[in-house]
N, C-alpha and C positions, 0 to 999 in steps of 0.2 A: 719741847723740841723746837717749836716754833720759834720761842723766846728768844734759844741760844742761837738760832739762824740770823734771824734778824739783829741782834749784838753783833756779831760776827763781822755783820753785812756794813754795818756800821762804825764799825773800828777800822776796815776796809776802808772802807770810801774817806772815814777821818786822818789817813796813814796818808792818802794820797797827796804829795805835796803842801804837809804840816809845818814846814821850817822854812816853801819858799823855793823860788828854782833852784836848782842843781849852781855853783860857783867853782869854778875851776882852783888849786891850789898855786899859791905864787911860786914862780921857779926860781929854787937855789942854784944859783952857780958858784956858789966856792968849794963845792964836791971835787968839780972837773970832769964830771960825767957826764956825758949829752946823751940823753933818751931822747926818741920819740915815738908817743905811740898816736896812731887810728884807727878807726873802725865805727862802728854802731855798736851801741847794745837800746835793746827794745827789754821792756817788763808789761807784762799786761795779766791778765784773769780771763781765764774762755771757761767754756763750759755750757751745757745747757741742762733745762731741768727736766 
């Protein structure tokens, strides 16, 4: 049980920014649609043992 914790814990912490910061996508305009969005989004892991 230990084992598969610790893998776990592991592949976790390996997930966290694997590819590099977040890049925003280039914006098409020949749609003719104007979006915009804002806000925040948070991800994070809580917990205690």
């Amino acid at each position: 049980m230990k084992t598969l914790v610790a893998l776990g814990l592991v592949c976790l912490i390996a997930g966290c920014g694997a590819d590099g910061p977040p890049v925003p996508p280039e914006p098409k305009s020949d749609s003719g649609v104007s979006m915009t969005l804002s806000g925040t989004a948070e991800v994070g892991v809580s917990g205690g043992w």
